[in-house]
C-alpha positions as CSV (number, residue, x, y, z in Angstrom):
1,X,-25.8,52.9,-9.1
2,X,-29.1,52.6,-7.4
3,X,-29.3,49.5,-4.8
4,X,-31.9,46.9,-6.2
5,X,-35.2,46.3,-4.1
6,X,-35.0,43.6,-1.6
7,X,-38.0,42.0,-2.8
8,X,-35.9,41.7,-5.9
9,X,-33.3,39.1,-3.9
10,X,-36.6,37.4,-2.6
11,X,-38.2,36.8,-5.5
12,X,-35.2,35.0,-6.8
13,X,-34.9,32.7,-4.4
14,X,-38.8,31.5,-4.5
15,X,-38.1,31.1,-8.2
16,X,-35.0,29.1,-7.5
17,X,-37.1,27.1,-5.0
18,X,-39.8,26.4,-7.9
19,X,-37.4,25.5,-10.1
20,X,-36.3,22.8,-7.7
21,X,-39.6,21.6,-6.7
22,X,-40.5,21.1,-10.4
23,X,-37.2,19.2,-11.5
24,X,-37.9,17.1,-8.7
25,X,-41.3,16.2,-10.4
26,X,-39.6,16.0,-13.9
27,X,-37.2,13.6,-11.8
28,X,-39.6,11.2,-10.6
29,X,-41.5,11.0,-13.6
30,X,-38.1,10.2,-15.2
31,X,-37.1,7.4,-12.9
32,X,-41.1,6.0,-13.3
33,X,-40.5,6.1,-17.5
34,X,-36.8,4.4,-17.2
35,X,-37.0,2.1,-14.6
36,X,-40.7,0.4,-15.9
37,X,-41.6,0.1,-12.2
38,X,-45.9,-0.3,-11.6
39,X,-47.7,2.3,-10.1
40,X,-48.2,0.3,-7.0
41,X,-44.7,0.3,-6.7
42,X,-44.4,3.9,-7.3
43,X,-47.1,6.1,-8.8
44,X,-47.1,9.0,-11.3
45,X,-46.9,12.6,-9.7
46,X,-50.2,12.9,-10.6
47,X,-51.6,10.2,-8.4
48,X,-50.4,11.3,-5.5
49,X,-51.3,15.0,-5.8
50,X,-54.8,13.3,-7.2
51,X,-55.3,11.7,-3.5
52,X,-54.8,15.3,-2.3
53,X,-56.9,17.3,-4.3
54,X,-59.8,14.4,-4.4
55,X,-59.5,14.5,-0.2
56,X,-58.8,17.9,0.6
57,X,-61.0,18.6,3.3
58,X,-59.2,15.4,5.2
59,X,-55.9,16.4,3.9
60,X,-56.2,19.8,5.5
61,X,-57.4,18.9,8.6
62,X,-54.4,16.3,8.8
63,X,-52.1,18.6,7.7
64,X,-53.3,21.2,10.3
65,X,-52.6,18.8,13.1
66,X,-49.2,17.8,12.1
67,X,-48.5,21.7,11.4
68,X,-50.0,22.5,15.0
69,X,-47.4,19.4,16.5
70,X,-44.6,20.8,14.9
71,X,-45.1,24.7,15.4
72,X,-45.5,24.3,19.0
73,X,-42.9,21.7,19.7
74,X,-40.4,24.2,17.4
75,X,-41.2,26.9,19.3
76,X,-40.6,25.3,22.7
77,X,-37.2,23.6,21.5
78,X,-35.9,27.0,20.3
79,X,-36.6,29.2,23.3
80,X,-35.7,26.7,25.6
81,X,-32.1,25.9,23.6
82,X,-31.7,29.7,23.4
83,X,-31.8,30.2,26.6
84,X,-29.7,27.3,27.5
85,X,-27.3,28.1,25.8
86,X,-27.0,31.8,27.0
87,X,-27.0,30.7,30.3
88,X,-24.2,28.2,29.5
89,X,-21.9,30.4,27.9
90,X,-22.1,33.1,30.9
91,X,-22.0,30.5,33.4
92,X,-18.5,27.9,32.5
93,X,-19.5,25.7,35.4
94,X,-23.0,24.8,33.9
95,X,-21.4,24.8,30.4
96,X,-18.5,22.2,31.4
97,X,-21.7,20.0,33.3
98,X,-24.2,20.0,30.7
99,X,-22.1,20.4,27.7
100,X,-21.1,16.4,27.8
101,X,-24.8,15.9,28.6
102,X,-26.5,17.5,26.0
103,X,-24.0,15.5,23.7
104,X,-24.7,12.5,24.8
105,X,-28.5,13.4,25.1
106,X,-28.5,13.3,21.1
107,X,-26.9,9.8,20.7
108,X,-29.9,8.5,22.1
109,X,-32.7,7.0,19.4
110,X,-35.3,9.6,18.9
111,X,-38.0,6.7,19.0
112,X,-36.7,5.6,22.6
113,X,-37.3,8.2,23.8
114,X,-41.5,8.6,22.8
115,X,-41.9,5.6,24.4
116,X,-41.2,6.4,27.7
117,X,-42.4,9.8,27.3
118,X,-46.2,7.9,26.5
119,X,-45.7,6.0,29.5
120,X,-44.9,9.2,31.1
121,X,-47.4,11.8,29.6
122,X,-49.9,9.5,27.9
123,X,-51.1,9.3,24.8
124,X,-51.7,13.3,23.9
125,X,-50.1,16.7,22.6
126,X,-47.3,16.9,25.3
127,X,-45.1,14.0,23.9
128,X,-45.3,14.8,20.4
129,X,-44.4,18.7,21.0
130,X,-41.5,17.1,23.6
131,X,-40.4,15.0,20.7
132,X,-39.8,18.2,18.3
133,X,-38.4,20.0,21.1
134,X,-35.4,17.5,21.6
135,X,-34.9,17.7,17.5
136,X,-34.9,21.4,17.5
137,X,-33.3,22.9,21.0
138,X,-29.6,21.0,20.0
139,X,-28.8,22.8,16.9
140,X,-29.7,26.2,18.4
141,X,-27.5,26.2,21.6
142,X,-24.8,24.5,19.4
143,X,-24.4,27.3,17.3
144,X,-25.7,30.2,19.5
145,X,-23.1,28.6,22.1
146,X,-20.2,29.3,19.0
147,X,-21.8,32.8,18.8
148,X,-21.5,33.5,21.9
149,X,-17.8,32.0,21.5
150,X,-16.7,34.0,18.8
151,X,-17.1,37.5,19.9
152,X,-14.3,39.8,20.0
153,X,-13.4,39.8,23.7
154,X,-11.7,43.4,23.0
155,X,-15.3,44.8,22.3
156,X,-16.5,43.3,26.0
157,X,-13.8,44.7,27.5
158,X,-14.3,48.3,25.9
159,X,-18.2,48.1,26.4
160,X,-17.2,47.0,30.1
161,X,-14.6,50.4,30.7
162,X,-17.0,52.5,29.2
163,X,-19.1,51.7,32.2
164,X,-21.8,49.3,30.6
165,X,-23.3,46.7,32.9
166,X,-23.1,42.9,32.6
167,X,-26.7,43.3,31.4
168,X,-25.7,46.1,28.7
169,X,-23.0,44.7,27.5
170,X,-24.6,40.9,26.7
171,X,-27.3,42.7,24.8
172,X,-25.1,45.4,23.0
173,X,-22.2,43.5,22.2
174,X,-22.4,39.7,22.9
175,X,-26.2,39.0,21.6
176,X,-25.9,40.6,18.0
177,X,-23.2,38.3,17.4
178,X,-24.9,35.3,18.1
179,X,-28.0,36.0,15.7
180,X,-26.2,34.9,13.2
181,X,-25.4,31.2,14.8
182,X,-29.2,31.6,15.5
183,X,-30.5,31.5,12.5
184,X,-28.7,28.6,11.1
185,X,-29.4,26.8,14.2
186,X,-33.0,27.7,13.0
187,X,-33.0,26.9,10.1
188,X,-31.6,23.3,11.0
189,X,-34.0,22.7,13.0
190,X,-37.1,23.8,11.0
191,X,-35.4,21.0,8.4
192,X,-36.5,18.2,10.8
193,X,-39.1,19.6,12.9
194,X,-41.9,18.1,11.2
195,X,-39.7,14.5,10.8
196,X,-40.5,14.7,15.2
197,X,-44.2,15.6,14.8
198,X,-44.2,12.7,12.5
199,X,-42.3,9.9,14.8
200,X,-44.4,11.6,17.5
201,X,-47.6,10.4,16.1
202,X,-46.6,7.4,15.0
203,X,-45.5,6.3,18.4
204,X,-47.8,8.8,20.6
205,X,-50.9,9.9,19.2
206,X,-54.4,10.0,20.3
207,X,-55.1,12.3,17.4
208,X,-55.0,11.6,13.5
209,X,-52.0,13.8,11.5
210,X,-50.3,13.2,8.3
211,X,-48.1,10.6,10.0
212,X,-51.1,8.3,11.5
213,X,-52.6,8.7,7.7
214,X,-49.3,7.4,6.3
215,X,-49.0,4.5,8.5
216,X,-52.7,3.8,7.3
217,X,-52.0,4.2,3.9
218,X,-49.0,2.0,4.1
219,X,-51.0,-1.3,5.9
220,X,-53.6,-0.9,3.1
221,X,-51.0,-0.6,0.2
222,X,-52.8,2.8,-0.8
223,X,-49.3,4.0,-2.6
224,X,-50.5,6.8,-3.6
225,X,-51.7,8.4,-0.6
226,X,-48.8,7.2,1.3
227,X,-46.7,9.3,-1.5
228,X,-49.5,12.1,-1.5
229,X,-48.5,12.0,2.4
230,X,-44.9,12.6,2.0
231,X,-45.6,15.8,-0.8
232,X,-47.7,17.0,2.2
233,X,-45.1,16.1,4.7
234,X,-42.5,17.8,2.3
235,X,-44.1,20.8,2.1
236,X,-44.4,21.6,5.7
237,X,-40.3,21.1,6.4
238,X,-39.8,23.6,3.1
239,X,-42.2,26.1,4.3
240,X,-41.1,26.2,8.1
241,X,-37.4,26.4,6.9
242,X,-38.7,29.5,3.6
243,X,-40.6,31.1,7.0
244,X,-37.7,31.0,9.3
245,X,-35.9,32.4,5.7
246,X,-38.0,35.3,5.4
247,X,-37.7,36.1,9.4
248,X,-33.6,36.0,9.2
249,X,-34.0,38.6,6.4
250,X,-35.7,41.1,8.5
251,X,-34.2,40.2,11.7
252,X,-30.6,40.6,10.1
253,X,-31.0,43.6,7.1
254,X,-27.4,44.4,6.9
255,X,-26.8,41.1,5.6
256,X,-28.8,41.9,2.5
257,X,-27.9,45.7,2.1
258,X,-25.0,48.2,3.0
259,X,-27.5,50.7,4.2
260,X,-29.8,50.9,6.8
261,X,-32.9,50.4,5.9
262,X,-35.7,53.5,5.9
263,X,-36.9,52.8,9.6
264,X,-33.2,53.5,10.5
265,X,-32.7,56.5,8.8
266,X,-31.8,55.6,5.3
267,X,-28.2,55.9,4.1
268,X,-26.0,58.3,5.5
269,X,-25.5,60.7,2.9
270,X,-22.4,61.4,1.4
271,X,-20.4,65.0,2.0
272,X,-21.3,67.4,0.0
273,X,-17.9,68.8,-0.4
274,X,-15.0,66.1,-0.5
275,X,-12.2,66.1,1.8
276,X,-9.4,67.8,0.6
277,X,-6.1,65.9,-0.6
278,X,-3.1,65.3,1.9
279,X,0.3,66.8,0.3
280,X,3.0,64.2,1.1
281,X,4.8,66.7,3.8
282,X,1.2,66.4,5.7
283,X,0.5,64.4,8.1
284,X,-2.9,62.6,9.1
């Protein structure tokens, strides 16, 4: 049996993710039609993606900015947790120090934190990309750190006899392990980057996003662009997390496949003459 295309697989899922989307609009139409609530309350779908189309120009620049916050603050969070965590898991003594630290770093209020960081920094980009930083960099080294963890110390040892370096053997043995943990870690944190580009502007911004617009909207009872605000707002944390999708299934292809793909080499092919049969007097 031939192996499906991969694109296949994709397209599945961006047709399950449609799916979703739309029985969420079916939803809220639903709870609009039972509940009897006013449209100042809660307005029709079609309000709030009316404030977008009829300000597209603004939306799009607003929705830039907030997409610029949150790229470069997601970026920053996961290199610097990756790296973190890599040093923590060859180092014990830095992993037994920080370890509590980062822990209790997290049970701190994320909007404690911007207000210091204003003080600090002023009122800018720095603080808002800071802000998605501390969201995103604890997920990764949590799970790259459980990576790390979970591989088969048998495999370092062997790497390490067959004379492979420190070096070597991290990048052969102990780093494909961890992409994995990576990914999910990823994936968390492109969930709730955008939720820090959002607290970041409300709390430290000199420059106008999606969140500033909301807060706007909200003081001038403008429901529907406060809801057309969140669809926008929406739509950025489901295409960072589809994006950071798409990247895991190229960055990991045997988790889609059982072959390599062509710029391996293809398949192995099979024998062309199977191996003969072992009489029961044989042995292997």
């Amino acid at each position: 049996m031939s192996e499906a295309p991969a694109w296949h697989g994709f397209a599945r899922h961006v047709g399950l993710w449609l799916l979703a989307i739309i029985l969420i609009f079916v939803a809220w139409k639903l709870v609009l039609v039972v509940s009897g609530l006013p449209p100042y309350v809660i307005p029709p779908p079609g309000a709030a993606l009316g404030v977008i189309l009829d300000n597209l120009g603004q939306m799009r620049q607003l929705s830039a900015q907030t997409i610029g916050e949150t790229f470069y603050g997601y970026i920053t969070g996961a290199v610097i947790g990756f790296l973190l965590a890599v040093i923590m898991a060859q180092i014990p003594i830095v992993h037994r120090l920080l370890y509590p630290a980062l822990i209790t770093s997290q049970a701190v209020p994320i909007v404690a934190i911007a207000a210091p960081l204003v003080i600090i920094f002023g009122f800018g980009l720095t603080p808002k990309i800071i802000i998605v930083a501390w969201i995103v960099f604890f997920p990764v080294v949590v799970n790259v750190l459980d990576g790390l963890a979970s591989v088969d110390q048998d495999q370092v040892n062997l790497a390490r006899l067959l004379g492979g370096t420190r070096l070597r053997t991290f990048l052969i043995v102990r780093l494909p392990a961890c992409i994995g943990p990576l990914f999910s870690g990823l994936k968390i944190g492109a969930s709730y980057a955008v939720t820090g580009a959002v607290i970041g502007e409300w709390t430290a911004s000199s420059h106008v996003g999606l969140g500033t617009y909301l807060l706007t909207a909200n003081s001038q009872m403008n429901t529907a662009g406060v809801y057309g605000a969140m669809l926008l707002l929406t739509a950025i944390g489901i295409g960072s997390f589809l994006l950071v999708l798409i990247i895991e299934h190229f960055a990991t292809p045997w988790r889609s496949r059982m072959t390599a793909p062509a710029y391996f080499g293809g398949a192995i092919p099979a024998p062309s003459h199977p191996a003969p049969a072992l009489n029961a007097n044989q042995k292997v």
